[in-house]
C-alpha positions in Angstrom: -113.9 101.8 149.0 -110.2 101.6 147.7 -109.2 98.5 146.9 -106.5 96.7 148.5 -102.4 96.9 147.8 -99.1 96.1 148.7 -99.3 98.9 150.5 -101.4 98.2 153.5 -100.3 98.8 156.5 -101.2 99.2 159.8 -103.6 97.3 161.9 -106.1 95.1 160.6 -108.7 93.3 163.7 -110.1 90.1 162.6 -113.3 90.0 163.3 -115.5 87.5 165.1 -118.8 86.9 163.6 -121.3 87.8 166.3 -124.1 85.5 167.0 -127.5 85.5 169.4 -127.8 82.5 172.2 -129.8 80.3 169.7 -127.6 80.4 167.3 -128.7 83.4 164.7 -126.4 86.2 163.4 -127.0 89.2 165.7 -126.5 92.1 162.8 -126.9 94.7 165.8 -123.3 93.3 166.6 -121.7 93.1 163.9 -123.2 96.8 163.5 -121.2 97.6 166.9 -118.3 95.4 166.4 -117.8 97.4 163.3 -118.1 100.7 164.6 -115.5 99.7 167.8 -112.7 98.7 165.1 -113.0 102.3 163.4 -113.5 103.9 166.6 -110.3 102.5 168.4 -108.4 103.2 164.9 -108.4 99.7 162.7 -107.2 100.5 159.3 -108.9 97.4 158.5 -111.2 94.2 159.1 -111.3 90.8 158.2 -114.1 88.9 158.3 -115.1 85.5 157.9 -111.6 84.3 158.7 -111.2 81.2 161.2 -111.9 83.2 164.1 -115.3 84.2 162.4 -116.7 80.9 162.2 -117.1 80.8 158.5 -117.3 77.1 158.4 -120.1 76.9 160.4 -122.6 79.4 158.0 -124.2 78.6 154.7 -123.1 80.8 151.6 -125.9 82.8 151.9 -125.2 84.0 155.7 -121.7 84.3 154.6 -122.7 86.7 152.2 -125.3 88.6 154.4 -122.4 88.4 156.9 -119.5 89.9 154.5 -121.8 92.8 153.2 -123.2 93.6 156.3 -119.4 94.3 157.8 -118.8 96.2 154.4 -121.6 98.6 154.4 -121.3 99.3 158.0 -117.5 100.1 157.6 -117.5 102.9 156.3 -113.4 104.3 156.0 -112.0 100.8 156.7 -110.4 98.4 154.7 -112.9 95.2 154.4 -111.1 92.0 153.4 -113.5 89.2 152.7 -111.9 85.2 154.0 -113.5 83.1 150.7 -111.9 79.7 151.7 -114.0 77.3 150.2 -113.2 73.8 149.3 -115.2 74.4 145.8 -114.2 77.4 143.8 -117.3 77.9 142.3 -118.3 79.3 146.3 -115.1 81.0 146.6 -116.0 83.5 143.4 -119.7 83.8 144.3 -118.7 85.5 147.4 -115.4 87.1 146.1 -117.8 88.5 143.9 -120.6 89.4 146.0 -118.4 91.4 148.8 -116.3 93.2 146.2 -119.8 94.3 144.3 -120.6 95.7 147.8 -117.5 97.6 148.9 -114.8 95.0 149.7 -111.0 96.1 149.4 -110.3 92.4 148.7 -110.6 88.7 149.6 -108.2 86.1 151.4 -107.3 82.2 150.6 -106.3 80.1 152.6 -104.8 76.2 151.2 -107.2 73.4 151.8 -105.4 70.7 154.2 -105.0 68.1 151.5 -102.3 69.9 149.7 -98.9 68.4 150.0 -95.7 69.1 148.0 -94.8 72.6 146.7 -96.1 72.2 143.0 -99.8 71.4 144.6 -99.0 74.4 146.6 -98.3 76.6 143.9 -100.8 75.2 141.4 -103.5 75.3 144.0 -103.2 79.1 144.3 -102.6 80.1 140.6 -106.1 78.4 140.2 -107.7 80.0 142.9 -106.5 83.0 141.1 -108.2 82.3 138.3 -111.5 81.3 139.5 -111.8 85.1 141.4 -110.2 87.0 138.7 -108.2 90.4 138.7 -109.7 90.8 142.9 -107.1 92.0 145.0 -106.3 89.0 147.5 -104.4 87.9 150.7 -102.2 84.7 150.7 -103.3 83.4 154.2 -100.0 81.3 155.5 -101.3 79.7 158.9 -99.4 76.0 159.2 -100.6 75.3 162.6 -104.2 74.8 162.0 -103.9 74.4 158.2 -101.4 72.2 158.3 -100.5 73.4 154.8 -96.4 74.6 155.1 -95.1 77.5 152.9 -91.6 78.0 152.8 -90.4 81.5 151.9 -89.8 80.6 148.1 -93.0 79.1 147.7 -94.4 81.9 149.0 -92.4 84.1 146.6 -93.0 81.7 143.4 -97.2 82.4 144.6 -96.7 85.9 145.0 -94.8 86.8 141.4 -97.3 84.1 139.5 -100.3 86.3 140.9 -100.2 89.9 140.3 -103.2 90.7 142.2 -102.2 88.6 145.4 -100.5 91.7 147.2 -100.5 90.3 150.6 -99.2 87.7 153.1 -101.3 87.0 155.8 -98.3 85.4 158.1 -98.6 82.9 161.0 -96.3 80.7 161.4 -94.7 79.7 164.0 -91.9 79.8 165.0 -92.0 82.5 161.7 -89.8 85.4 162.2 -87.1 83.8 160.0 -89.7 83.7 157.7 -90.1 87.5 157.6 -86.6 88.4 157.2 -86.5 86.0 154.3 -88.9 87.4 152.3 -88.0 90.9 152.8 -84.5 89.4 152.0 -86.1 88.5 149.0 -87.7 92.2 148.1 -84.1 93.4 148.7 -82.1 91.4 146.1 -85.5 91.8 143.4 -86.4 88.7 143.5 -89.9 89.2 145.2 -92.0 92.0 144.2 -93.3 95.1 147.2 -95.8 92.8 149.5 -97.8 94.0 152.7 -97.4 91.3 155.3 -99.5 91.2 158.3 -99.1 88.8 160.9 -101.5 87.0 163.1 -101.6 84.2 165.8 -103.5 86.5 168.3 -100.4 88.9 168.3 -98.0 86.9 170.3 -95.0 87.9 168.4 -95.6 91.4 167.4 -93.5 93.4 169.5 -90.5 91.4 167.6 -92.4 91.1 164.0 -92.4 94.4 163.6 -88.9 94.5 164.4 -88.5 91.9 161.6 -90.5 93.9 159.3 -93.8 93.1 159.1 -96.2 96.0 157.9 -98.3 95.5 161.0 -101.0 92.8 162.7 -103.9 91.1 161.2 -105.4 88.8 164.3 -108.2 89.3 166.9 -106.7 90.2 170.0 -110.0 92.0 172.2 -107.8 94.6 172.7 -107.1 96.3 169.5 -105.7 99.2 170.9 -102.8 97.4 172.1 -102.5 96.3 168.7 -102.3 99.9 167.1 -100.5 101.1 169.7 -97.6 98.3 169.6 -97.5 99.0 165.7 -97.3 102.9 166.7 -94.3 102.9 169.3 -92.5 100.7 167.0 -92.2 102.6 164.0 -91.4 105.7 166.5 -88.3 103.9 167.4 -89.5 103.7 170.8 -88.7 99.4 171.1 -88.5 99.6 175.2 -92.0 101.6 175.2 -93.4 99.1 172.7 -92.0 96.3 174.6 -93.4 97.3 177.9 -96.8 97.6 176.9 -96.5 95.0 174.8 -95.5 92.7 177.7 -98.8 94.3 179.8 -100.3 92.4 177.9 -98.9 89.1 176.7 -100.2 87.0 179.8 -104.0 87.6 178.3 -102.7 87.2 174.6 -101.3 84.4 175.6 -104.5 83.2 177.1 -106.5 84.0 174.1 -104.3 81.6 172.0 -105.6 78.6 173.5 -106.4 76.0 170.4 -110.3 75.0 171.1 -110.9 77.7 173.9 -109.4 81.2 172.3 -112.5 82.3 170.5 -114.8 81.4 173.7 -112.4 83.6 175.6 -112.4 86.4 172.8 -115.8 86.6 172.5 -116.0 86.8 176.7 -113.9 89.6 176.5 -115.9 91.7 173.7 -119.2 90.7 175.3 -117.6 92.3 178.5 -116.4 95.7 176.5 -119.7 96.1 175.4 -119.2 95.3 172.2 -121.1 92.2 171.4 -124.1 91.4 173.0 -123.5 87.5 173.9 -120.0 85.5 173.7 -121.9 82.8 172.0 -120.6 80.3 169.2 -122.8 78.4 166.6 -122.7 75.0 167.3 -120.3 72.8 167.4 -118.2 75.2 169.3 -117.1 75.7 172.9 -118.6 77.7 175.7 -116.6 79.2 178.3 -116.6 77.7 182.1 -117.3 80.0 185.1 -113.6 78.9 186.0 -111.7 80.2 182.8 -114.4 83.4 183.2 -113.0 83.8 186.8 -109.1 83.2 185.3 -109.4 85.9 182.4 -111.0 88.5 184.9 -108.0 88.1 187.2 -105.9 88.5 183.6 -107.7 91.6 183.1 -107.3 93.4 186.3 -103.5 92.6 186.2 -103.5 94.1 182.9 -105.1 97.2 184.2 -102.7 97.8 186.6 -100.5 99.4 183.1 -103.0 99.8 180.4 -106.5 101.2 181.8 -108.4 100.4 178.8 -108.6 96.8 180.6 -110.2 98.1 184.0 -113.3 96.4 182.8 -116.7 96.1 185.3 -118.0 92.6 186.2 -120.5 91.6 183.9 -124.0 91.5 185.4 -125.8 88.7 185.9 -128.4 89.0 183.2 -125.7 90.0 180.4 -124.2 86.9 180.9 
């Protein structure tokens, strides 16, 4: 597999790590899952990301996990999240899923980190500890509560030669964007891919802004691609529209403590995994929120098909 660049682009789906009713990885999922990202037209996954529950499994599940995803991928762009609060974990598995195929691994800051030098010096070590392994900078304020402002980011990026891109979700972040491919134009920042994330609620205007295309787990990829697609046609009021489609349920995916539940609802109703489960300590969904994204769905049908999805039955739920 190719390793990762500067030059990635296109949609990357972060992927939920599946798991059975009592709490064991289901590897038939993750077997499907994988398959549905190539088949809709993911250029990429990411695994074992915060959507993927990677607190929740011991290094050697997040290892059977990360290779499992990578030898099942076949054409696609693996990237590896290593967060670890030791780095000593974060190079065992660097290691392990670039041995087996990875195109590179992603870092995000533990919460503890403050000012910008413990920013900075954070990541050159991080750096170090993985070695010359392609890696994403993963910026995500609102649950990491780490903040990286634009020149941070740029001092990070041109200290690290093989951190080659930004994983962006802030928010409010467009300015954020524009900034940093400010910074590209005038030389002072070297070629970066950024993707963005936060379930794709600003990606019909991130594109606009420049980013090189999504990195987030929206269940409907093909929104995702498609979005990415009509905007770099030019066509903004086509990208717009569907984009719009669709926001009510993206928006409803974003809730904090209830999104995954939702996500995995909606990918266990695709077919995709076989039970919306979470490893404990995580959140189930109620028969409620089930009736509320079902209504979100069929409105969503009414403009993008793909959504016309059939009620579960009783026994797959």
């Amino acid at each position: 597999m190719t390793k990762l660049t500067a030059k990635a682009a296109g949609t990357f789906a972060i992927a939920p790590t599946p798991f059975h009713d009592d709490g064991r990885i289901d590897e038939k999922s993750i077997d499907r899952l994988t398959d549905f990202y190539a088949e809709v037209g993911c250029d990429g996954v990411t695994v074992l990301g915060i959507l993927g529950e990677a607190p929740k499994l011991d290094a050697a599940e997040a290892e059977q996990v990360a290779i499992r995803f990578v030898k099942r991928a076949k054409n696609m762009q693996i990237i590896v999240g290593v967060s670890a609060p030791g780095f000593a974990s974060m190079r065992s598995l660097a290691k392990a899923s670039m041995d087996a195929g990875a195109a590179g691994v992603m870092i995000a800051p533990p919460p503890h980190l403050r000012t910008d030098d413990q920013i900075t010096g954070y990541f050159k070590q991080a750096q170090e500890a993985i070695g010359d392994i392609p890696w994403v900078l993963q910026d995500y304020p609102l649950t990491l509560s780490v903040v990286f402002t634009p020149q941070v980011i740029c001092k990070i990026v041109m200290d690290s030669p093989s951190c080659v891109m930004l994983k962006h979700e802030d928010w409010p972040g467009l300015e954020k964007i524009s900034a940093l491919r400010a910074f590209q134009k005038d030389g002072s920042l070297r070629p970066l891919s950024i993707l963005t994330g936060n379930g794709g609620l600003f990606l019909d205007f991130e594109m606009e802004r420049g980013a090189d295309g999504p990195m987030t787990g929206y269940a409907f990829p093909e929104l995702l691609i498609d979005v990415v697609s009509l905007s770099k046609q030019g066509k903004r009021d086509a990208a717009h529209d569907l984009f719009d489609a669709h926001l009510p349920l993206i928006r409803y995916e974003q809730q904090p403590g209830a999104g995954l539940a939702v996500r995995k609802y909606v990918l266990q109703k695709r077919g995709v995994i076989a039970s919306s489960a979470q490893r404990k300590p995580g959140a189930g969904i109620t028969a409620t929120a089930k009736a509320e994204v079902d209504y979100l769905l069929s409105r969503v049908a009414r403009v993008d098909r793909r959504a016309n999805l059939q009620p579960q039955s009783s026994a797959a739920g």
